[in-house]
C-alpha positions in Angstrom: -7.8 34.4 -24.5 -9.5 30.8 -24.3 -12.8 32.2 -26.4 -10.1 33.3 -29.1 -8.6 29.6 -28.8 -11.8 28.1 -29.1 -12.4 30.3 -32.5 -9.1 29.2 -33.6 -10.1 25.5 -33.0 -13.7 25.9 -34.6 -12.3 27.3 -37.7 -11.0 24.3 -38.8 -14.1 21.9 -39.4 -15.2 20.3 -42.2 -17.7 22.8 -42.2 -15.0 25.2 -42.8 -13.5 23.3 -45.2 -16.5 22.9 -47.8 -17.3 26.9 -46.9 -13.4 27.9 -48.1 -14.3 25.7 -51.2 -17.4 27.5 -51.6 -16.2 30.6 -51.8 -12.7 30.2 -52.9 -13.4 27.6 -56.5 -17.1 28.6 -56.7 -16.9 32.3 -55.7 -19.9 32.2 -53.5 -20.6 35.1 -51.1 -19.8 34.2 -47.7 -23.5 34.9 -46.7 -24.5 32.5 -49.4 -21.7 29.6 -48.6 -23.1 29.5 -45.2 -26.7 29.2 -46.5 -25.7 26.3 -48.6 -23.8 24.7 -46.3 -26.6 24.7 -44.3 -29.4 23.8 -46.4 -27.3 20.7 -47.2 -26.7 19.6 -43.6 -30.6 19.7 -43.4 -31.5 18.0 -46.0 -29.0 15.0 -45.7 -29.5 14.7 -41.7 -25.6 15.6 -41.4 -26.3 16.8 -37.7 -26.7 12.8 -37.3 -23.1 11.6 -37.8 -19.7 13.6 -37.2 -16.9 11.7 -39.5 -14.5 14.2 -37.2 -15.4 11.1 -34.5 -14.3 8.3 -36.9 -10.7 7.2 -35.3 -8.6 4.0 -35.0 -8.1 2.8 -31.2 -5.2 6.0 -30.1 -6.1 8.0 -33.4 -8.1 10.5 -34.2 -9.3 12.5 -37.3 -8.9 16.5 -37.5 -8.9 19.4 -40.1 -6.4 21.2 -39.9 -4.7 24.5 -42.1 -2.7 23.0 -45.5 0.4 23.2 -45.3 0.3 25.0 -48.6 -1.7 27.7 -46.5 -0.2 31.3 -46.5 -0.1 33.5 -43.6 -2.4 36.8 -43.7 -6.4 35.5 -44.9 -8.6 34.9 -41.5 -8.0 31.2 -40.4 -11.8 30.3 -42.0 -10.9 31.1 -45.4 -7.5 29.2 -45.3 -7.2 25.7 -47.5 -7.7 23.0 -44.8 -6.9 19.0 -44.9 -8.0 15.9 -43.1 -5.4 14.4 -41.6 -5.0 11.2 -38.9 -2.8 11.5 -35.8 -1.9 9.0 -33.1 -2.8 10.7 -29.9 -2.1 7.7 -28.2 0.2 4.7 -28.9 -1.3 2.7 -25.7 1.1 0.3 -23.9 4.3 2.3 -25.8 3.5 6.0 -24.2 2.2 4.4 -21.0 6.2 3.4 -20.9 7.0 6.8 -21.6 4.9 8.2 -19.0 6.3 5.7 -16.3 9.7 6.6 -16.9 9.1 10.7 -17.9 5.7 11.6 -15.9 3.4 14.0 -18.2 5.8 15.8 -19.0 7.6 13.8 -21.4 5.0 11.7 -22.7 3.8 15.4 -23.6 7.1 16.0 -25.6 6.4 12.8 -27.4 3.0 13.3 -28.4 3.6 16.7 -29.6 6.3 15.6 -31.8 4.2 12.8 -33.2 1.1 14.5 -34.0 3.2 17.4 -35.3 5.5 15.4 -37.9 2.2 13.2 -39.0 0.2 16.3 -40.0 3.0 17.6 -42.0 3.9 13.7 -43.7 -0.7 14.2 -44.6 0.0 17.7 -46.4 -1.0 20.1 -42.9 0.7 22.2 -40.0 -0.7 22.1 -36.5 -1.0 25.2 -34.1 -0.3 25.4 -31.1 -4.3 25.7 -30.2 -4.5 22.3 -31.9 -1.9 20.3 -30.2 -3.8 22.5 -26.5 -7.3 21.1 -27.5 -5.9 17.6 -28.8 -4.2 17.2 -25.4 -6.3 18.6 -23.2 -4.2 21.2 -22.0 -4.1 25.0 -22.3 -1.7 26.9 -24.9 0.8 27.7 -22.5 1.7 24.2 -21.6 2.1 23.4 -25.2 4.5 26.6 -25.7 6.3 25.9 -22.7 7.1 22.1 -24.1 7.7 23.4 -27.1 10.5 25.8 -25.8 11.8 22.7 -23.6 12.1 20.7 -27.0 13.7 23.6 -28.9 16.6 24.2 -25.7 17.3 20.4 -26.5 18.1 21.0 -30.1 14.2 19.8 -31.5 12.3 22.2 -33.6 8.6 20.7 -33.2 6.8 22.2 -37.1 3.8 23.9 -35.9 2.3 26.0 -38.1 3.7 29.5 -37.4 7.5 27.6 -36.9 6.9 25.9 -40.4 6.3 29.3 -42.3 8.9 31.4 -40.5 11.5 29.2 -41.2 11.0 26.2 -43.0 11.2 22.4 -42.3 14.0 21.6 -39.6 14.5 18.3 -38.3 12.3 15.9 -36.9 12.3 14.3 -33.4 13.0 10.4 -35.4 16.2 12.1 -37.4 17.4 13.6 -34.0 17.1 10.1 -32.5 19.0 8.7 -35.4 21.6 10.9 -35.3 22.3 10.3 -31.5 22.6 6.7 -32.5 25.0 7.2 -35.4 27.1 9.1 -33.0 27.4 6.2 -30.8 25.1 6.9 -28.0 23.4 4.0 -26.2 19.6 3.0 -26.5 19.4 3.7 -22.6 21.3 6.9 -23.1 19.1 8.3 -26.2 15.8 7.3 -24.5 17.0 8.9 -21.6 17.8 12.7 -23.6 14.8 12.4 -25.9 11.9 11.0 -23.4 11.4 8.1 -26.1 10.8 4.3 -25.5 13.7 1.8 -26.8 11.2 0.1 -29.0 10.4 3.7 -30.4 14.1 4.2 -31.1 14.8 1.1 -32.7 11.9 1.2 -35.2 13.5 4.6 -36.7 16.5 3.3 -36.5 15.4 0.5 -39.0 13.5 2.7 -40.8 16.9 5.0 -41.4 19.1 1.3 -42.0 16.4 0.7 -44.9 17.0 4.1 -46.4 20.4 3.4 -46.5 19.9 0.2 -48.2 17.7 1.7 -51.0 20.4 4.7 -51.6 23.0 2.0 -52.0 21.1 0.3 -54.3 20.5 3.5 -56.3 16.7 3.5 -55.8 14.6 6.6 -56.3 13.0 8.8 -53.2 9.4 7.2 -53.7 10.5 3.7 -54.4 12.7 4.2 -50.7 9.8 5.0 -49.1 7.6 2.5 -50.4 10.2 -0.4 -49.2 10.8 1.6 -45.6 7.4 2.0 -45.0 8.0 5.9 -44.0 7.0 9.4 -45.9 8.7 10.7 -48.6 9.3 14.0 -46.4 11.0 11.3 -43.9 13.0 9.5 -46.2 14.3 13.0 -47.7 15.5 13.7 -44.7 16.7 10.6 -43.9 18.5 10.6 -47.0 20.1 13.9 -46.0 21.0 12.3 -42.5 23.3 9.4 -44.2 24.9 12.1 -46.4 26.1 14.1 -43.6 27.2 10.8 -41.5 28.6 8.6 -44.4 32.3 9.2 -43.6 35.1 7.6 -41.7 34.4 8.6 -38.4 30.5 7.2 -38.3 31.9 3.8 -41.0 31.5 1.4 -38.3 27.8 2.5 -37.0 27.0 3.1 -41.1 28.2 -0.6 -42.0 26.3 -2.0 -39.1 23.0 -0.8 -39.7 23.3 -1.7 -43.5 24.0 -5.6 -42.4 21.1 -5.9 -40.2 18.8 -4.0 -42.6 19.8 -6.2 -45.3 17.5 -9.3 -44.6 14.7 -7.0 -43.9 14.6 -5.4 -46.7 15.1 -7.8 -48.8 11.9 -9.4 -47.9 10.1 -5.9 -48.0 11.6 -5.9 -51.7 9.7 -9.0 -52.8 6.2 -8.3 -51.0 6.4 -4.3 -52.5 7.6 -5.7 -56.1 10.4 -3.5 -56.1 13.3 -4.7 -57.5 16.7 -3.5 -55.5 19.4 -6.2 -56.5 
């Protein structure tokens, strides 16, 4: 079981990256794509520097399959992409793990790593999120099947492709708050720091802005600082809420964004007067 996790893992270098390239857009043999590969590792010293090792303080850098990727060819010959993830957010999890344990702060990192790969263009597997967290598969599907029994459907790969995109942890956060529920109370259901909660929470009262203002779906993510994938949904989030029931939280979140945004308006050129 862990030697076919390992294999898994393996199959998503860079080396396995440049050999699907090979073999895919240059239709080399796989017998000669590995030759080549290695021939050029050799003769540019590659053995001497691993850019997989190149991270930000809490990131790190990892191939994973393309979300693009369809389900049937052998994991090696699948499109792959770089993508960065935030393992580790430093003081902020070290919050989550005095007031969850492992447990939690486990929830949270899955979820983050998870909806970061997908806003790069790839879908983590569960073998991923095991080897990125130190932890065996089991663990991850068990946290995984915690989140889902709470209403969170965490995209990992074979999720993604059997049913689609669902909602992210930061739109279930959001829509807690729209329905009137307390920081303390929302941090307490979803394992999540208040600073945590209160940055999507501004990120979704800057959406709202921008649809007000009639601005297009890249232009709102530009001034919110978020993913088109996020503002899409977050744009789908405020449809569903925008009615008489949720008027009060709605108008709220529009008067403190406005300030805000405003001055994200003039430094990203973007007109939305």
């Amino acid at each position: 079981m862990e030697n076919a996790v390992q294999e898994r893992i393996q199959a998503k270098t860079r080396d396995s990256q440049l050999f699907e390239i090979f073999v895919n857009n240059f239709e080399f043999s796989p017998k000669t794509a590995e030759a080549a590969i290695h021939t050029v590792k050799e003769i540019y010293e590659l053995h001497r520097f691993d850019p997989d090792h190149i991270r930000e303080t809490g990131q790190i850098i990892r191939q994973v399959v393309s979300i693009k990727a369809k389900h049937g060819p052998r994991l090696r010959e699948l499109p792959k992409v770089t993508v960065k993830l935030t393992a580790d957010t430093g003081a902020e999890d070290q919050g989550v793990f005095r007031k969850h344990g492992a447990t939690g702060l486990r929830e949270v990192q899955i979820c983050r790593m998870a909806e970061e790969a997908l806003d790069q263009g790839g879908v983590l597997t569960q073998e991923d999120l095991a080897d990125i967290l130190q932890v065996d598969v089991r663990t991850v599907r068990r946290t995984i099947r915690q989140l889902q029994e709470r209403g969170v459907r965490v995209q990992t790969r074979g999720l993604y492709h059997d049913i689609g995109p669902s909602i992210s942890h930061k739109a279930w956060i959001v829509g807690l708050h729209l329905e009137y529920k307390t920081y303390s109370e929302i941090a307490r259901t979803t394992r999540h720091s208040t600073a945590s909660i209160k940055r999507y929470i501004m990120d979704f009262a800057r959406v709202i802005l921008c649809i007000q203002k009639g601005l297009s779906l890249t232009e709102t993510a530009h001034i919110a600082g978020i993913s088109e994938r996020l503002a899409r949904e977050y744009t789908g989030l405020y449809l569903r809420y925008n009615g008489p029931e949720y008027a009060e939280r709605i108008q709220d979140l529009v008067v403190k964004a406005g300030p805000e945004t405003a001055g994200e308006e003039q430094k990203g050129g973007l007109a939305i007067s």
